[in-house]
C-alpha positions in Angstrom: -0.9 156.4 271.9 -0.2 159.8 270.1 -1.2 160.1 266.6 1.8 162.0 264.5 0.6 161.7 261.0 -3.0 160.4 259.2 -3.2 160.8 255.7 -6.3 159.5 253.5 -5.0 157.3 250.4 -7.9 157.8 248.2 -5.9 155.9 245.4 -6.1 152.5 247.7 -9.4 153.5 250.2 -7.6 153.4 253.2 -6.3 155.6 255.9 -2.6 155.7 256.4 -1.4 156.2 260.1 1.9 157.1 261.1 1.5 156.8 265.8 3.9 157.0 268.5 3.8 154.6 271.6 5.4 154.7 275.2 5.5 151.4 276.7 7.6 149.4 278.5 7.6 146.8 276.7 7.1 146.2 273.0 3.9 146.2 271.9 1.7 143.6 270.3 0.3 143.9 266.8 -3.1 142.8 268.3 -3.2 144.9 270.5 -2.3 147.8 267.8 -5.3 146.6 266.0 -8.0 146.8 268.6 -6.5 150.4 269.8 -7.2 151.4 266.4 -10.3 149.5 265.6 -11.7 150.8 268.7 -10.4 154.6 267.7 -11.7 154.7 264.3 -14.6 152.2 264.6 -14.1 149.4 261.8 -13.8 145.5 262.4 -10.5 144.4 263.2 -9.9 142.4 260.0 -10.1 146.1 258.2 -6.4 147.2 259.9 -3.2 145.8 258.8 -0.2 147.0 260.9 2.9 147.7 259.0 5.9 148.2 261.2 6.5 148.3 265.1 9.6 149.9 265.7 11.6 150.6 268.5 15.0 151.7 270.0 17.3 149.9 272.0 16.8 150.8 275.4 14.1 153.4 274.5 10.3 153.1 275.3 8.9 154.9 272.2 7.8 152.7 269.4 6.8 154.0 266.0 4.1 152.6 264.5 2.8 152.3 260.6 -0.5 150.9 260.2 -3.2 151.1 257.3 -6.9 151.0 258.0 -9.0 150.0 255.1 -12.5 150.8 254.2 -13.8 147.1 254.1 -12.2 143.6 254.7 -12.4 143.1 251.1 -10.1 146.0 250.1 -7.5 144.6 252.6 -7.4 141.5 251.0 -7.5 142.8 247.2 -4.2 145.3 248.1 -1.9 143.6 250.8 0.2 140.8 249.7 0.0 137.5 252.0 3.2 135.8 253.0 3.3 132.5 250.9 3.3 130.5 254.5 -0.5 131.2 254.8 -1.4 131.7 250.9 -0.7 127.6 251.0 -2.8 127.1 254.1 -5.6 128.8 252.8 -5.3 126.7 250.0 
């Protein structure tokens, strides 16, 4: 995984990461997370992947994740699909 782009949003405490990925196969957004848990040391409930992107036919995938400064933060900011908003309920 190559790193293109890291910028620190100070207005949202979190670490905005734009990566690039050769594989041959799409790759999974848990595995994403730990790569990037492991890389910048936080838990893994502290990253929330944006975007996996790909090319037909290509094995470079763009990636978009955020890493946030605590679980708490994550949860205040990112917006939760309504599917499990009415299962944590």
């Amino acid at each position: 995984m190559k790193i293109i782009h890291q910028k620190e949003n100070i207005l949202f405490n979190r670490k905005e990461i734009y990566a690039e990925i050769e594989s041959a196969t799409t790759p999974k957004k848990q595995d994403v997370e730990k790569f990037f848990s492991e890389k910048f040391g936080v838990p893994l409930e502290n990253i929330e992947v944006k975007k996996v992107d790909g090319k037909f036919g290509s094995k470079h995938f763009q990636v978009i994740a955020f890493v946030y400064d605590s679980k708490e933060l994550k949860e205040q900011i990112e917006v939760r699909p309504k599917k499990k908003a009415a299962a944590a309920a």
